[in-house]
N, C-alpha and C positions, 0 to 999 in steps of 0.2 A: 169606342163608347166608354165617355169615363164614368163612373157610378160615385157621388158622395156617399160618404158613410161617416154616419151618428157618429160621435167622437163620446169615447167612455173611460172613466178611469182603470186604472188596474183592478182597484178592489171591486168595481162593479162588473167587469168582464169576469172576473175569481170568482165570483158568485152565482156565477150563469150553469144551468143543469147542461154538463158536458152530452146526457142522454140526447136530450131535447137538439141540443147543436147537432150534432154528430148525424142525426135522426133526418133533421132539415136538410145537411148538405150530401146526405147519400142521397135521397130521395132528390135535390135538383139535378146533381151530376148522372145521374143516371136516367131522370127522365129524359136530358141534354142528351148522353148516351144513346139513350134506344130511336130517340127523334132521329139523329142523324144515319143509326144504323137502317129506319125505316124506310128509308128514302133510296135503300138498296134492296130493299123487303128482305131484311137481314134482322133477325133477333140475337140477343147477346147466344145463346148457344152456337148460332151458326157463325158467329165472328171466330168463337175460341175453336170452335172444330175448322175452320178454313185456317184460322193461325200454326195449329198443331200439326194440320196437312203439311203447309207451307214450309214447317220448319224442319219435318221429316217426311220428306216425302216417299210413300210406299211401308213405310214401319210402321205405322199404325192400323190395326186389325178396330172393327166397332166394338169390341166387348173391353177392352184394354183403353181407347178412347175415350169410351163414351163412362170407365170406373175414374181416369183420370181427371176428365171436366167435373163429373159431381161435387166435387171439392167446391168449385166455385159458384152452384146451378143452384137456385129457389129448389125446394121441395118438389117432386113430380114433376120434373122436366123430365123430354120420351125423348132420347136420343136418337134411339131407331128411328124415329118420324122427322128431325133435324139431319140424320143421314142423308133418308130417304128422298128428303125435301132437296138436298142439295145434289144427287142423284140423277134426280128428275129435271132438275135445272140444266143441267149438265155443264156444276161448277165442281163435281169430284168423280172421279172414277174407283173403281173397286176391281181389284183381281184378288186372285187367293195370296200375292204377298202384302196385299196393303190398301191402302186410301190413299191418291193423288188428287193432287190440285189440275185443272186442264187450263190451258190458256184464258178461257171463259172465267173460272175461277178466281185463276188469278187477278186478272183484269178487275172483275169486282170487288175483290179483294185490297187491292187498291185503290180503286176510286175508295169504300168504306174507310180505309188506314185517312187517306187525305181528308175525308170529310172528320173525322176521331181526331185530327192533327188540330184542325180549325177550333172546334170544340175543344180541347185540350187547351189550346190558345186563351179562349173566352174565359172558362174557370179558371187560370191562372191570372186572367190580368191585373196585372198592377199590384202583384203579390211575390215578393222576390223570393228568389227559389231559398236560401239562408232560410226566410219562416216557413217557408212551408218546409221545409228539413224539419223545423221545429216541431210544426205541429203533427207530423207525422211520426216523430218517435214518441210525442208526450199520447197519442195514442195507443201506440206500441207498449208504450211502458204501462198503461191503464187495462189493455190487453190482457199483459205478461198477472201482473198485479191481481188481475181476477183470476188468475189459474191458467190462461189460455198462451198459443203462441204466438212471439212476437216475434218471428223470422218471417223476413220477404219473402211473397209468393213467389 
């Protein structure tokens, strides 16, 4: 699906509130995000706890876990209840060394990555990766600039 797009000069894209941009395309990319996670009845918590599983599986304890996703989670996410959730499903298991992914897990775990691959797909289109390099560091550097850090998650 191709989408036309308004043609504008330099100096009138330079004058655009980077707040207001920035503001728009988190709020689409992430509502895109949660839609396709939904469709696994998966919320961004239980993506990044099934990831973190996946990528060590049995080394993560819930307390060590669930202080490491904070970093990425809205205010007042209950991890113990995105555990639990995933517990119940019976897409993680729990012993006293760790957090496991089971078959079940995995499985949905993937289908979710493929469906995040498509979407990923969509908000790229037609935007060559050269600018989007671009406009990811002139954020980084707007970042850096107010005080904050401009190192990759």
């Amino acid at each position: 699906m191709s989408v036309q797009l308004q043609e504008y000069t330099g100096a009138q894209l330079a004058a655009q509130p980077i707040g207001y941009w920035s503001d728009v395309t988190a709020k689409a990319v992430l509502t895109r995000i949660r839609a396709e996670l939904a469709e696994e009845r998966l919320a961004q918590p239980h993506w990044w706890t099934l990831n973190h599983v996946a990528g060590s599986p049995g080394a993560w304890q819930r307390g060590g876990l669930a202080a490491r996703l904070r970093e990425f989670a809205e205010p007042g996410v209950d991890f113990e209840a995105v555990f639990d959730e995933l517990l119940a499903r019976g897409w993680i298991t729990e012993t006293s060394g760790g957090l496991t992914l089971t078959a079940e897990g995995e499985a949905g775990r993937q289908r979710a990555r493929e469906r995040l691959a498509r979407a990923h797909e969509r908000i790229h289109q037609g935007i060559p990766s050269t600018e989007y390099a671009v406009a990811v560091n002139v954020m980084r550097r707007m970042v850096v600039n107010l005080g904050g850090n401009g190192d990759l998650p």
